[in-house]
ZAMARGU-4260 file (C-alpha; in steps of 0.2 Angstrom, whole numbers, plus 5000, padded with zeros to 4 digits):
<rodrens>
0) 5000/5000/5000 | 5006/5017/4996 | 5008/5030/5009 | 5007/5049/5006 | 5003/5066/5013
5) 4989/5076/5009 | 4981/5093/5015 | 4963/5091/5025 | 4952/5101/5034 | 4940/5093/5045
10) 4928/5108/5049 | 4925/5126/5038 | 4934/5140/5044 | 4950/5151/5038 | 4963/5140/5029
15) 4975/5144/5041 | 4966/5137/5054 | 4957/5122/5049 | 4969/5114/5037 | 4979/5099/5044
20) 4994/5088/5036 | 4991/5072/5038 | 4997/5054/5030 | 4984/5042/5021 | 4986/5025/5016
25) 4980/5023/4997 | 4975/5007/4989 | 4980/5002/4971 | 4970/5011/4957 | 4953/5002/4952
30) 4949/4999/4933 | 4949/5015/4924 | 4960/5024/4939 | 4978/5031/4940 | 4988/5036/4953
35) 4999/5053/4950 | 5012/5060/4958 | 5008/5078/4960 | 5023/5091/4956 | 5016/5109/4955
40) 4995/5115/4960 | 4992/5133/4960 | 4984/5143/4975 | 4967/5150/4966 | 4954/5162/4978
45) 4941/5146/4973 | 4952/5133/4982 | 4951/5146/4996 | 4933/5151/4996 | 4926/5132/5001
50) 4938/5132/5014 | 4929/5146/5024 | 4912/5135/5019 | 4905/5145/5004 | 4898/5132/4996
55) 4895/5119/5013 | 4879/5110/5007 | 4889/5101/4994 | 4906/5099/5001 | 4908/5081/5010
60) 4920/5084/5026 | 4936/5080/5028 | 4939/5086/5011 | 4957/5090/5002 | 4957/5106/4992
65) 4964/5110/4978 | 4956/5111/4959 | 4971/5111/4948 | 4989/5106/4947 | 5001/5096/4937
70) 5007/5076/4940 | 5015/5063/4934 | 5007/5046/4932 | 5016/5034/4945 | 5002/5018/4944
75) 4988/5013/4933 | 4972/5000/4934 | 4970/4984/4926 | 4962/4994/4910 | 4973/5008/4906
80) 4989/5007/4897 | 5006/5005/4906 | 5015/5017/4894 | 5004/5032/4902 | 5015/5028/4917
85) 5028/5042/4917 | 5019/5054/4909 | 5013/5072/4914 | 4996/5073/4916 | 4982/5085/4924
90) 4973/5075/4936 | 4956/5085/4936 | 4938/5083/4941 | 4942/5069/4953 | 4952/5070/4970
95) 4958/5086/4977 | 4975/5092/4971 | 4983/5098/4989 | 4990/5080/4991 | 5007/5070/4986
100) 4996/5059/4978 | 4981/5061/4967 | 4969/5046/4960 | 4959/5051/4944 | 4949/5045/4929
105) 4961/5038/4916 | 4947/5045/4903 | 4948/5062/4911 | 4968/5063/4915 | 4974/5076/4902
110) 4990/5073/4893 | 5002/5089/4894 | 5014/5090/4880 | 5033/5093/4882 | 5035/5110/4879
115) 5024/5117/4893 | 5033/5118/4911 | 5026/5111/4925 | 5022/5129/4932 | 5011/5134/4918
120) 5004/5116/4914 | 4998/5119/4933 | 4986/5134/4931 | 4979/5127/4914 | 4962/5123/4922
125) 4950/5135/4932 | 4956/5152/4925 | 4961/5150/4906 | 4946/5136/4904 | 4935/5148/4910
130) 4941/5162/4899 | 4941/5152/4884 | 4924/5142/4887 | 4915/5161/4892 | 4923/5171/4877
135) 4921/5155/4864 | 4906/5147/4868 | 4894/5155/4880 | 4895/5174/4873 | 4905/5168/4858
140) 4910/5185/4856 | 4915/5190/4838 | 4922/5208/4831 | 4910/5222/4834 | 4907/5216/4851
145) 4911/5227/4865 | 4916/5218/4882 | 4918/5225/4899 | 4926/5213/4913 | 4930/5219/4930
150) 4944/5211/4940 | 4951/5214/4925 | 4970/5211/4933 | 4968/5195/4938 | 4976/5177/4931
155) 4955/5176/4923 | 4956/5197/4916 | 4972/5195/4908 | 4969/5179/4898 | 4953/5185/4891
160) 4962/5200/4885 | 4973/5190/4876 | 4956/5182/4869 | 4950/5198/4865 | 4964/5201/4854
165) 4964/5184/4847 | 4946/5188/4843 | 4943/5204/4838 | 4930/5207/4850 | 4934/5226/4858
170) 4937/5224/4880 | 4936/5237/4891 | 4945/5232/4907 | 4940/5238/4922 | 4954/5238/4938
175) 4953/5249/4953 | 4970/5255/4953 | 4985/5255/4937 | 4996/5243/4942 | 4989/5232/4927
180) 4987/5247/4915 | 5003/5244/4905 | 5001/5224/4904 | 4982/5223/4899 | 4983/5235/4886
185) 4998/5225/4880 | 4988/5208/4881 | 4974/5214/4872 | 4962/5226/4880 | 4958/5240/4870
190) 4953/5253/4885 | 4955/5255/4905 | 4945/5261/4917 | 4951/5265/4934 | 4935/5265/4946
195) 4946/5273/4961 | 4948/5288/4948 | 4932/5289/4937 | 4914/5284/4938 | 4910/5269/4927
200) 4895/5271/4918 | 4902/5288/4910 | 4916/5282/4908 | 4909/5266/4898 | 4896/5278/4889
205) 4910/5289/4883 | 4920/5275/4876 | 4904/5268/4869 | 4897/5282/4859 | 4883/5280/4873
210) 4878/5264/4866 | 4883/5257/4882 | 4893/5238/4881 | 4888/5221/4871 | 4891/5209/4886
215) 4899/5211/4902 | 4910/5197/4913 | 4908/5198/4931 | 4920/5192/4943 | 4916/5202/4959
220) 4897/5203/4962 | 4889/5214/4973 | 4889/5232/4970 | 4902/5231/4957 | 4894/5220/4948
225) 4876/5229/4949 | 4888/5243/4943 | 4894/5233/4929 | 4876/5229/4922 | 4869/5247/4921
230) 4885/5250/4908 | 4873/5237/4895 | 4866/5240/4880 | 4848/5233/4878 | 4849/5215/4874
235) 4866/5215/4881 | 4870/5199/4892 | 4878/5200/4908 | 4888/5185/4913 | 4892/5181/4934
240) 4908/5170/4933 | 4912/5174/4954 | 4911/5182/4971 | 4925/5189/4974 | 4916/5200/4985
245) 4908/5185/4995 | 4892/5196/4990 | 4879/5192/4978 | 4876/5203/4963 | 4858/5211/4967
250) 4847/5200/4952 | 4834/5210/4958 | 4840/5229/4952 | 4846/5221/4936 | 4831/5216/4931
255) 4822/5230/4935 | 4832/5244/4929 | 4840/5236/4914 | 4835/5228/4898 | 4849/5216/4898
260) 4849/5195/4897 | 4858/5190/4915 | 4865/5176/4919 | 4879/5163/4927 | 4891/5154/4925
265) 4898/5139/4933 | 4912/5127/4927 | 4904/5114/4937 | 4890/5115/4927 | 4899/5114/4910
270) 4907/5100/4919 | 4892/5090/4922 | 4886/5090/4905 | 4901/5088/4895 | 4909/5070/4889
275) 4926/5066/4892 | 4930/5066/4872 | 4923/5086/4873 | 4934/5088/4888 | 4950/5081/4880
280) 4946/5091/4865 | 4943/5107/4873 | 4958/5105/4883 | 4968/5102/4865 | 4963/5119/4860
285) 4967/5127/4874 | 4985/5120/4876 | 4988/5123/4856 | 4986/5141/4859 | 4996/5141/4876
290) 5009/5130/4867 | 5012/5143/4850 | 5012/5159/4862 | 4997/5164/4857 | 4991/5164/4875
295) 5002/5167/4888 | 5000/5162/4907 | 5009/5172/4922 | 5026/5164/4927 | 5024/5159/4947
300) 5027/5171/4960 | 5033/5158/4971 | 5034/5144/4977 | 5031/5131/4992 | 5034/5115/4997
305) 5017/5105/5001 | 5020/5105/5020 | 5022/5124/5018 | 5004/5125/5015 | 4999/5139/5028
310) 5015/5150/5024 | 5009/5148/5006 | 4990/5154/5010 | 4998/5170/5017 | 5010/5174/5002
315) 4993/5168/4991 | 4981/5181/5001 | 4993/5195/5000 | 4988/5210/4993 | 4998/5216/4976
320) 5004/5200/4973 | 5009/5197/4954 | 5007/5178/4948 | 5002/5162/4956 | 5010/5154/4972
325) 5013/5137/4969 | 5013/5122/4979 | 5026/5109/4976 | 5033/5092/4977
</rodrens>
């Protein structure tokens, strides 16, 4: 039987509290299973978020966090190819990744090719995934299209601005401060908007000829993102992706003082309707265009060994950081 370390928590409560080392016996992998021998998992604000027991009514305690991350197959089941062993993989939608060792679906595992190192083959999941499922096929935004996304300075922001460039739809990124000025309008963005200097809905109106924006990408909720909504155009859709507020958008005054189509956004739920040849196939986009440099991800900010865990939450929750902290083997 294998033996290896894993991150738990027992109880909801702040990640610095609650989570606990501990070492797990594992049995061998079933048919369809493989074992993987993590190397590098990102620290994301929605690994942190169920910690503190956002989302409590589906989460089965103890639980291991951790959504994404990059491994190397180290066992395999009965069914599923020895040559796999060895091989870098993403060990997704199964286990949590904060653990040495990770079991998965061999249908689900997804190869990761050469060129891509370990750090940016670990943040391939929740952020550009998202990006590239909400700008491809849920707005499948086109040129002509104006775009407005708040948060735009996050890992998410940045690789949709690269989308929007790809694309040829028009974004107008909108920050609280201009750290990410300079960088966003180099990824793509064709405007800024600095809420801590200037209002937003003139600001959007102004750049919009008073039309007002095509769709709008919501990471924050809450007043921002009622904010965000007013800056539509009739028939314009609004898109909730996240709560980085912790507060919900108010539905309520969108639907009353706006004509526009609003909506979510969940991964989860593209998850749950998606087969795995979809999911590989998908995923063989999104690396083509991270592997040509026709997307490019944030190189680490730094890095920790897995027992480091709580010094890593710190340096992950610090304000200003710039790129991922990483946990290691």
């Amino acid at each position: 039987m294998l033996k290896a370390g894993q991150i738990r928590y027992h109880t909801f409560g702040e990640p610095e509290q609650v989570l606990r080392w501990e070492r797990m016996t594992l049995a061998p992998p079933a048919a369809g299973e493989m074992l993987v021998r993590m190397k590098a998992r990102p620290i994301n604000p929605s690994d942190l978020i169920p910690i503190r027991g956002s989302y409590a009514h589906r989460i089965a305690l103890p639980a291991v966090p951790g959504y994404e991350g990059v491994g190397i197959v180290e066992e395999v089941g009965p069914d599923v190819p020895k040559e796999l062993v060895g091989r870098r993989v993403l060990p997704l939608r199964g286990e949590g990744t904060w653990q040495e060792v990770v079991r998965t679906s061999a249908a689900l595992a997804v190869p990761v090719p050469d060129e891509l190192g370990d750090a940016t083959a670990a943040q391939l999941y929740i952020n550009p995934l998202t990006a590239w499922l909400v700008c491809t096929e849920v707005l499948a935004l086109k040129p002509g299209d104006i775009v407005l996304v708040n948060a735009a300075g996050s890992s998410l922001g940045r690789v949709i601005a690269q989308l929007a460039k790809l694309r040829g739809f028009r974004l107008i990124a909108v920050i609280r401060n201009r750290v990410h000025t300079k960088e966003l309008l180099r990824l793509g963005a064709a405007h800024i908007v600095h809420t801590a200097e200037a209002d937003l809905y003139p600001s959007v109106m102004e750049l919009t000829k008073g039309r007002g924006a095509t769709a709008a990408i919501d990471a924050i909720g809450g007043p921002e993102g009622t904010k965000l909504a007013r800056c539509l155009q009739p028939g314009g859709t609004y898109l909730s992706i996240g709560l980085l507020s912790r507060v919900p958008v108010d539905w309520a005054a969108i639907a009353r003082e706006t004509q526009v189509r609003a909506t979510l956004f969940h991964l989860r739920h593209w998850l749950a309707r998606t087969t795995a040849p979809v999911w590989q196939d998908t995923f063989r986009r999104l690396i083509s265009a991270v592997a040509d440099s026709r997307l490019q991800l944030p190189p680490a900010a730094a890095a920790y060994p897995l027992a480091e865990f709580r010094e890593a939450v710190r340096a992950a929750e610090r304000p200003g950081r710039s790129g991922k902290i990483l946990l290691t083997d």
